[in-house]
Backbone and ligand atoms as CSV (ligand in chain L), in Angstrom:
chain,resi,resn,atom,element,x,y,z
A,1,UNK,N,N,62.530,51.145,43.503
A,1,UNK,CA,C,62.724,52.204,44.469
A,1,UNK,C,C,63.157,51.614,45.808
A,2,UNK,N,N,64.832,51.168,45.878
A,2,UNK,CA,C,64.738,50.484,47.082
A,2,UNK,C,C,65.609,51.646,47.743
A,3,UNK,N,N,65.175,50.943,48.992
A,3,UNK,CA,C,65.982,52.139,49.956
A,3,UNK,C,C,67.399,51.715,50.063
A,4,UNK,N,N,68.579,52.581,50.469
A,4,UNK,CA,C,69.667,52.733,50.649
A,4,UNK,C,C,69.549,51.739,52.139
A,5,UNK,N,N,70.680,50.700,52.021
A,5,UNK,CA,C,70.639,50.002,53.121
A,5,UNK,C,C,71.656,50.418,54.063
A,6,UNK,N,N,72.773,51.809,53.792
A,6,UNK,CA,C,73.283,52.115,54.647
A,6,UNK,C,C,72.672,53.390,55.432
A,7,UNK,N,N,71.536,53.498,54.991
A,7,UNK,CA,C,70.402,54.269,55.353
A,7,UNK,C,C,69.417,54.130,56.793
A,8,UNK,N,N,69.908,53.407,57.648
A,8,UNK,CA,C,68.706,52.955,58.800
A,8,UNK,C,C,68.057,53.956,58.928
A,9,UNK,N,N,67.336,55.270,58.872
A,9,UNK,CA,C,67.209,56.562,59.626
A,9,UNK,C,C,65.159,55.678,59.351
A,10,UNK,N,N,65.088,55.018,58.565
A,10,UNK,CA,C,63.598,54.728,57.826
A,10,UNK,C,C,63.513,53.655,58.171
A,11,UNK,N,N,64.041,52.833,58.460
A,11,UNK,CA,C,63.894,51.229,58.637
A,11,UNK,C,C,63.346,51.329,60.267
A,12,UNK,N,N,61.722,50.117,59.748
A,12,UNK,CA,C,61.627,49.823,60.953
A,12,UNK,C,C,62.225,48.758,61.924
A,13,UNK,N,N,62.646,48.238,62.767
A,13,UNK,CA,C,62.973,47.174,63.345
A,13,UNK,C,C,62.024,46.873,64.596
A,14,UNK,N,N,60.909,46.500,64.275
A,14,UNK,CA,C,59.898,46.618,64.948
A,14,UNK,C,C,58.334,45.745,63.922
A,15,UNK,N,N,58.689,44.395,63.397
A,15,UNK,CA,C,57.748,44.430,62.418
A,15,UNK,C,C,56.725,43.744,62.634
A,16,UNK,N,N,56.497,43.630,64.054
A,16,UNK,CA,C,55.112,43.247,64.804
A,16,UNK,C,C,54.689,44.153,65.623
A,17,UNK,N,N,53.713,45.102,65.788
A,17,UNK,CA,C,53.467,45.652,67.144
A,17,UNK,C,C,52.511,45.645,67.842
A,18,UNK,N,N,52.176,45.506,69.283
A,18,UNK,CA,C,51.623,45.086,69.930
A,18,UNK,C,C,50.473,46.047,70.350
A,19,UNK,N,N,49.457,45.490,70.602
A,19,UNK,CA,C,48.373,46.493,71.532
A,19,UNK,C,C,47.900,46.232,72.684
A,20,UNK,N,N,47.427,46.333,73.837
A,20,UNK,CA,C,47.564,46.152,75.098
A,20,UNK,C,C,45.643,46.418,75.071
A,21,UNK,N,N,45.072,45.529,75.852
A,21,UNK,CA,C,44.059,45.415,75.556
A,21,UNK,C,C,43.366,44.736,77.298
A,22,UNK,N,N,43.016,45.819,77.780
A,22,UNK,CA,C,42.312,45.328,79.209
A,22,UNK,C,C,40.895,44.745,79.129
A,23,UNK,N,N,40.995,43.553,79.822
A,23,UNK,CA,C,39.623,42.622,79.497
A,23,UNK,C,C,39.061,42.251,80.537
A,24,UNK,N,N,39.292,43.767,81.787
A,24,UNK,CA,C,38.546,43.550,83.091
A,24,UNK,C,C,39.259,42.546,84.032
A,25,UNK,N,N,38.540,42.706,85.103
A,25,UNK,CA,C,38.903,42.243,86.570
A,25,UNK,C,C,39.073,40.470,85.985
A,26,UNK,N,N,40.777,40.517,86.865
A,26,UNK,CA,C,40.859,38.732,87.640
A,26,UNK,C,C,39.928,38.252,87.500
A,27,UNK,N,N,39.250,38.426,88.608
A,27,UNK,CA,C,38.553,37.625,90.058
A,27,UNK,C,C,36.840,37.182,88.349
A,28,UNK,N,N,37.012,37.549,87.354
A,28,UNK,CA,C,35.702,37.297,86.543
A,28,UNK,C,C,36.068,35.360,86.019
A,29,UNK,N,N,37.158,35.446,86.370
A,29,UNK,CA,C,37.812,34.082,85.475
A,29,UNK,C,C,38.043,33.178,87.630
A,30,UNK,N,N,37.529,32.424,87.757
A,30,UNK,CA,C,37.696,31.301,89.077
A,30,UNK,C,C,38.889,30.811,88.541
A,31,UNK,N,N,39.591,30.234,89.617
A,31,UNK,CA,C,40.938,29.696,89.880
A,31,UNK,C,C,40.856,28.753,89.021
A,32,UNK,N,N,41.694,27.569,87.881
A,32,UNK,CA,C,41.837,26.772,87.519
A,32,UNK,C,C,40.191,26.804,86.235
A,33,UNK,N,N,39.991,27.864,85.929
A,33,UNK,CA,C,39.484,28.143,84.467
A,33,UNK,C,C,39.991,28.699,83.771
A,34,UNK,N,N,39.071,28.940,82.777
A,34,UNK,CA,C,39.380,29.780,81.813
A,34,UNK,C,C,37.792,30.463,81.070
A,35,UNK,N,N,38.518,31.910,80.339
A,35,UNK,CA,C,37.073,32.437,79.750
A,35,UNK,C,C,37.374,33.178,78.573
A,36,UNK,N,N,36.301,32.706,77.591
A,36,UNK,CA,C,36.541,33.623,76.437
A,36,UNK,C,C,36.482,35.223,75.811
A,37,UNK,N,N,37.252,35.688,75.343
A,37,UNK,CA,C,37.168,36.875,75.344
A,37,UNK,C,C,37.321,37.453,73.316
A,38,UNK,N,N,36.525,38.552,73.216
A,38,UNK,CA,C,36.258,38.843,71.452
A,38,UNK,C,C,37.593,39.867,72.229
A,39,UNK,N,N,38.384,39.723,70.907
A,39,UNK,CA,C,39.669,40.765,71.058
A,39,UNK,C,C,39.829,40.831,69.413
A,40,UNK,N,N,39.439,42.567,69.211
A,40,UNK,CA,C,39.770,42.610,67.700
A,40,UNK,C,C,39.351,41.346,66.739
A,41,UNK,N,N,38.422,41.429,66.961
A,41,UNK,CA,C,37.818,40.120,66.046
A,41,UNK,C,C,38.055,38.868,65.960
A,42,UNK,N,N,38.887,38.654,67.003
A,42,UNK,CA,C,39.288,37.118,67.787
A,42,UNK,C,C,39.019,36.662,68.583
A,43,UNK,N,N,38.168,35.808,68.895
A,43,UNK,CA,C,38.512,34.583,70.474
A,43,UNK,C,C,39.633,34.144,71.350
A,44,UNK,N,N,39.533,34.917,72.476
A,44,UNK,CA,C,40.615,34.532,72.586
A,44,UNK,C,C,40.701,33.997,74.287
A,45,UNK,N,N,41.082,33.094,74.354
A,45,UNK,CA,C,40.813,32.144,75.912
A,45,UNK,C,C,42.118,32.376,77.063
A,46,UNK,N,N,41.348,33.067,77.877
A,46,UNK,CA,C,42.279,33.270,79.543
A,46,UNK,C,C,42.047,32.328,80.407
A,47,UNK,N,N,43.284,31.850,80.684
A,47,UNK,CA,C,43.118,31.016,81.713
A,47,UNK,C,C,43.717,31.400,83.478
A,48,UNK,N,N,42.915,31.436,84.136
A,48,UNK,CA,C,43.385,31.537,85.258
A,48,UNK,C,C,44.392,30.490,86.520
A,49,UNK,N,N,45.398,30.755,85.953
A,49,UNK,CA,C,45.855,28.876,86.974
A,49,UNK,C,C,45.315,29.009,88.419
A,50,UNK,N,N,45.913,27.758,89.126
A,50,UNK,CA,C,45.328,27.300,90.334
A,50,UNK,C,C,46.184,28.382,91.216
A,51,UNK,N,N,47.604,28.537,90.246
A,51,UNK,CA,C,48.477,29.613,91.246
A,51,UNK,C,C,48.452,30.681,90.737
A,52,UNK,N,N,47.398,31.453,90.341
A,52,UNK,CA,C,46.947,32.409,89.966
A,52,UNK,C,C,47.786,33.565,88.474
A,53,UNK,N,N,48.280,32.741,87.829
A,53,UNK,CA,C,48.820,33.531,86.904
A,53,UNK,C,C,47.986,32.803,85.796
A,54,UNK,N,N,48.319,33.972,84.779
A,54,UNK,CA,C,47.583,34.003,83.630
A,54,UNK,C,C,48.271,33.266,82.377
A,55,UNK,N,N,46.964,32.803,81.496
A,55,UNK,CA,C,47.834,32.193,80.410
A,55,UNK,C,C,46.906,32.822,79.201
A,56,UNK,N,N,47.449,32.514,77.952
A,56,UNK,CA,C,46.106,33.387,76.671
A,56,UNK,C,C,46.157,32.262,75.854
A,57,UNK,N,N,45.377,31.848,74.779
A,57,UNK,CA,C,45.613,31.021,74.087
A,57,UNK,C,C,44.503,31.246,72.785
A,58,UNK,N,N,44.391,31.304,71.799
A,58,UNK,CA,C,43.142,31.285,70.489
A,58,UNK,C,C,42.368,30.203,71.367
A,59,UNK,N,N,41.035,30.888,71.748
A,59,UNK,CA,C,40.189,30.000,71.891
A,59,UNK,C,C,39.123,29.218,71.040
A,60,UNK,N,N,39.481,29.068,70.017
A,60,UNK,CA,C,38.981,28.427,68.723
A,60,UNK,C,C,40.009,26.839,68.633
A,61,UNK,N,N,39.370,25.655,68.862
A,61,UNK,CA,C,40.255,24.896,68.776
A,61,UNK,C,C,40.459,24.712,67.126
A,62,UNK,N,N,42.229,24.080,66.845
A,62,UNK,CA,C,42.291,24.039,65.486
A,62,UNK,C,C,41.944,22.492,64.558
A,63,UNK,N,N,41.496,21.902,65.874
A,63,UNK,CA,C,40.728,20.403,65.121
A,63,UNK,C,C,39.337,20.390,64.461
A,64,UNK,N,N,38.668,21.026,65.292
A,64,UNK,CA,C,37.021,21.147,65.016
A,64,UNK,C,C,36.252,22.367,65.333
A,65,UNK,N,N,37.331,23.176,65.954
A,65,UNK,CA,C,36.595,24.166,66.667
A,65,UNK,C,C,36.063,24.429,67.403
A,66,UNK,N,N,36.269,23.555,68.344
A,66,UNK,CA,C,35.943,23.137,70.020
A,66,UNK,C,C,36.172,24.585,70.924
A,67,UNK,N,N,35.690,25.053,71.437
A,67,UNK,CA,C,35.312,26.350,72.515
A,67,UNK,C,C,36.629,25.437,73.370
A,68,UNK,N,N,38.005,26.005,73.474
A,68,UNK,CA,C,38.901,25.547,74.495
A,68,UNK,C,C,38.741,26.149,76.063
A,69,UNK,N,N,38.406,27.569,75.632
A,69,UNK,CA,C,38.117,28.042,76.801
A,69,UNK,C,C,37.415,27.541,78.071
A,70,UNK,N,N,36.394,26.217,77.622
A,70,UNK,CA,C,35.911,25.434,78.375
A,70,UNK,C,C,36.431,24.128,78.321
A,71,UNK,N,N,37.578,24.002,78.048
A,71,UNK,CA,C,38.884,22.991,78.180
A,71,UNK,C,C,38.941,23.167,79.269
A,72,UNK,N,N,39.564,21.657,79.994
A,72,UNK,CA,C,40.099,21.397,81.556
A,72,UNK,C,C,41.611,21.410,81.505
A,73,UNK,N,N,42.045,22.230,82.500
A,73,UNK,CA,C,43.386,22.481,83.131
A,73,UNK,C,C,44.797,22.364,83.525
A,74,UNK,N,N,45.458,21.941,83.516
A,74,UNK,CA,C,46.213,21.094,84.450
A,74,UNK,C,C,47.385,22.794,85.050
A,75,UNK,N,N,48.561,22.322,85.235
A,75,UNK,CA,C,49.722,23.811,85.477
A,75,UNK,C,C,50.250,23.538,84.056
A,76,UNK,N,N,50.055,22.850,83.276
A,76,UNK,CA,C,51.298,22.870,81.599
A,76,UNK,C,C,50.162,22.770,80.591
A,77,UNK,N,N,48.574,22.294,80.474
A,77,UNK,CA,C,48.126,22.013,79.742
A,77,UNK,C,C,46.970,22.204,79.503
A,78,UNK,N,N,46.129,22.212,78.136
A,78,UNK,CA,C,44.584,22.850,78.092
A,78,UNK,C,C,44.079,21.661,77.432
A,79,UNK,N,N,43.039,20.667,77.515
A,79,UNK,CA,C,42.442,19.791,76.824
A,79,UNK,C,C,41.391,20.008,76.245
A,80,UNK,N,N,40.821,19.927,74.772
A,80,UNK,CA,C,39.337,20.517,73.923
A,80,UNK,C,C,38.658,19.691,74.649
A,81,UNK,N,N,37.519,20.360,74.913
A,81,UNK,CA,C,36.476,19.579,75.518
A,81,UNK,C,C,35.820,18.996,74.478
A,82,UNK,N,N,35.968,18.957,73.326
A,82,UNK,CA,C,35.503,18.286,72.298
A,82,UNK,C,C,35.971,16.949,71.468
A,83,UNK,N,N,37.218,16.720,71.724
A,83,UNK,CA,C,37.490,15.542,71.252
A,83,UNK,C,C,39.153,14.992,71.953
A,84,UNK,N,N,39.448,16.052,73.066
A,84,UNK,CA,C,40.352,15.865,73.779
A,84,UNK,C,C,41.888,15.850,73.704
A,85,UNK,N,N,41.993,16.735,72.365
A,85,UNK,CA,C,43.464,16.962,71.943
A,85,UNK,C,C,44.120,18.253,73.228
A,86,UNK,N,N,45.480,17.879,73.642
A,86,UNK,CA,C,45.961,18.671,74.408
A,86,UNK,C,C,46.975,19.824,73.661
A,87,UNK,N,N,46.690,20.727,74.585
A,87,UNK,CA,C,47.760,22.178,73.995
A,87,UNK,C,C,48.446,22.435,75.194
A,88,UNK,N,N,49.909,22.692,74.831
A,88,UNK,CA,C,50.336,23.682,76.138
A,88,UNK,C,C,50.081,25.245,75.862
A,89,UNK,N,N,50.025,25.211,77.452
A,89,UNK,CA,C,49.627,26.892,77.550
A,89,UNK,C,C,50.554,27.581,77.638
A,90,UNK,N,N,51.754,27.165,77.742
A,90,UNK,CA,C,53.225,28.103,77.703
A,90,UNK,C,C,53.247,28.123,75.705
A,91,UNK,N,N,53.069,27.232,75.373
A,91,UNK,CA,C,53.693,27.563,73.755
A,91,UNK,C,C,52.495,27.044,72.632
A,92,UNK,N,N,51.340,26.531,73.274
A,92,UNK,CA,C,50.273,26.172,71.937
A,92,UNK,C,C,50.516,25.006,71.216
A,93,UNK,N,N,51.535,24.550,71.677
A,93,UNK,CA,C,51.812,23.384,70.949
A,93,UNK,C,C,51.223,21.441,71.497
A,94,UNK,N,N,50.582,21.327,70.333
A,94,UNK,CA,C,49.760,19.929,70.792
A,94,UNK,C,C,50.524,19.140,71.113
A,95,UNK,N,N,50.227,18.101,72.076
A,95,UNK,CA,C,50.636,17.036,72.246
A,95,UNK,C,C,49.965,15.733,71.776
A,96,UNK,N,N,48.938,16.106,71.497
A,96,UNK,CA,C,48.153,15.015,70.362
A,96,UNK,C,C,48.404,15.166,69.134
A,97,UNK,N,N,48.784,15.490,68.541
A,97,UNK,CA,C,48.852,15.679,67.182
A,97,UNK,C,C,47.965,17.224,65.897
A,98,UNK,N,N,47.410,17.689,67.123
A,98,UNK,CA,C,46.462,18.650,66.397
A,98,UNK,C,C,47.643,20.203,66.256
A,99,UNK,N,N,46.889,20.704,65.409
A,99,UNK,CA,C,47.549,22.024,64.574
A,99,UNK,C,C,48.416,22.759,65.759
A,100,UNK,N,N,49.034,24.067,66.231
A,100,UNK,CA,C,48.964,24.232,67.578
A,100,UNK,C,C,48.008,25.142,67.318
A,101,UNK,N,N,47.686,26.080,68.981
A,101,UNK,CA,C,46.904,26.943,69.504
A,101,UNK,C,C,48.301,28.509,69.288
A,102,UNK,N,N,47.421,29.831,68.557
A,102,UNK,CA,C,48.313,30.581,68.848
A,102,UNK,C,C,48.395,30.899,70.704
A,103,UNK,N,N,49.402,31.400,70.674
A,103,UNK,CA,C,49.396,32.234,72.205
A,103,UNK,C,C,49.905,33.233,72.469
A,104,UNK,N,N,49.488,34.146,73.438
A,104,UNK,CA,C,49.375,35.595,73.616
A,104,UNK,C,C,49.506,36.139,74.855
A,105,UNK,N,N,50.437,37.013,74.580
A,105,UNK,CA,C,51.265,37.805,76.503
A,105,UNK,C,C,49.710,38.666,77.521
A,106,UNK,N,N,49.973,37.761,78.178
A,106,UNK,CA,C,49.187,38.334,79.140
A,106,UNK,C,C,49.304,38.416,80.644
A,107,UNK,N,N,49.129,39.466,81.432
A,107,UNK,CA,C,49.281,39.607,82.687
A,107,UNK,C,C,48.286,40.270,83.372
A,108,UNK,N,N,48.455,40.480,84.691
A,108,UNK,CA,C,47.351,41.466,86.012
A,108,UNK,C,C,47.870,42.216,85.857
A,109,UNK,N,N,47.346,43.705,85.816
A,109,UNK,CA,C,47.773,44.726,86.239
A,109,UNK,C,C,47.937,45.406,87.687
A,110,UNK,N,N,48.423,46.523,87.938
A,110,UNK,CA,C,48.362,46.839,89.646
A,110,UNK,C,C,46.660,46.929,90.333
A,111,UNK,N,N,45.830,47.143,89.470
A,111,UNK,CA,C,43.992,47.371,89.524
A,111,UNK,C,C,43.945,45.851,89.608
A,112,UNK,N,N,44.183,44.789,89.339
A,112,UNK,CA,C,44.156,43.151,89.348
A,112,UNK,C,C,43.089,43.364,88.000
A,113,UNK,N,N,43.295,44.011,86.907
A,113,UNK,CA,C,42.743,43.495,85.399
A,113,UNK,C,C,43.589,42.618,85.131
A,114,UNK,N,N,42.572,42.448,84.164
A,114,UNK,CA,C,43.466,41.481,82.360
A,114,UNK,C,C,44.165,42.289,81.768
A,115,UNK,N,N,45.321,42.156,81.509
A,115,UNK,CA,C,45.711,42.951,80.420
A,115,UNK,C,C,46.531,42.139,79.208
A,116,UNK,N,N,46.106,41.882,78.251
A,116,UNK,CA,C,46.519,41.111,76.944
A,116,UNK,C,C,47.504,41.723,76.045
A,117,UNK,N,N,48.339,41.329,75.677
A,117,UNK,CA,C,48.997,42.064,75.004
A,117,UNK,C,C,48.694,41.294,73.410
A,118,UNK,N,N,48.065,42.167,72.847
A,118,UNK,CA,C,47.603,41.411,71.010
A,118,UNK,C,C,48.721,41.848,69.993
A,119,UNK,N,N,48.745,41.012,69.276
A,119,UNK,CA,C,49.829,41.090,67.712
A,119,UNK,C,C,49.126,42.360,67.185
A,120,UNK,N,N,49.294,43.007,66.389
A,120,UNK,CA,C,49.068,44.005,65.126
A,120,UNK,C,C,50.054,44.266,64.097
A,121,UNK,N,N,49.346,42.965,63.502
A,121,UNK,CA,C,50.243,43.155,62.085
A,121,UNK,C,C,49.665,43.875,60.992
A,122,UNK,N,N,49.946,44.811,60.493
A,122,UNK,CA,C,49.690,45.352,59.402
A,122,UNK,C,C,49.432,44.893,58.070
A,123,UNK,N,N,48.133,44.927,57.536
A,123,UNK,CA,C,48.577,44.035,56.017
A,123,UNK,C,C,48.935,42.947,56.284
A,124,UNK,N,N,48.461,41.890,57.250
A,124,UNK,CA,C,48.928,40.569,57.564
A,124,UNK,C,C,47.530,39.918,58.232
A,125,UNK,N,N,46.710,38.740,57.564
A,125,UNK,CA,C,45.692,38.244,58.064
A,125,UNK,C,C,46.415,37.406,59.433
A,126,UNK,N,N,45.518,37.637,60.911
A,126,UNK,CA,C,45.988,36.794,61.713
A,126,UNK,C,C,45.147,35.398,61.586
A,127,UNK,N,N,44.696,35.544,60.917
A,127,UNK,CA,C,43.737,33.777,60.871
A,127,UNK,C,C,44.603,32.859,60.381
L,1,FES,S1,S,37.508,20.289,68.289
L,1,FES,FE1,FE,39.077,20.343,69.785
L,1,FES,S2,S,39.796,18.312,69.857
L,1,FES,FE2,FE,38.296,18.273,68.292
């Protein structure tokens, strides 16, 4: 039963969609941290830079499972406080050699919240 492919009227083009997910005031996360947050059944780690923009990252590290969220800082980078593998916070990707970190759109709103923007995939485990 396949569909007619000169058919778009049914096709989605849209096969991730997002949910927007406020996780409260800035000012809860200090300059040059970060804090963990349960989102839809995930961990998920905000970081506040020194120049005040936001970064998201799986706060589950993928070496051991190190709480990253209490990882130290830099403006490009998150280090596990557990055995010291680095992630960037623009793309999750290690520079030690470990798995990467997913990462996730996030910004302030005009109220100065969190606002996260989460995957929702349908029928798709995010683990
Ligand atoms: S648990 Fe994160 S580096 Fe080992």
């Amino acid at each position: 039963m396949s569909a007619d492919p000169t058919d778009a009227s049914e096709v989605s083009t849209e096969p991730v969609s997002t949910k927007s997910h406020t996780l409260g005031p800035v000012d809860q996360i200090p300059f040059g941290e970060g804090r963990a947050f349960g989102v839809d059944g995930e961990q998920v780690a905000v970081f506040r830079l020194r120049d005040g923009t936001l970064r998201a990252l799986s706060a589950v590290c993928p070496h051991r499972g190190g709480p990253i969220a209490d990882g130290t800082i830099d403006r490009q980078v998150v280090m596990c406080p557990l055995h010291q593998h680095a992630f960037s916070l623009e793309t999750g990707c290690s520079s030690t050699g470990a798995e990467p970190l997913r990462t996730y759109s996030v910004q302030e709103d005009a109220e100065q919240n969190i606002v996260l923007e989460y995957p929702h995939i349908r029928g798709n485990s995010l683990a």
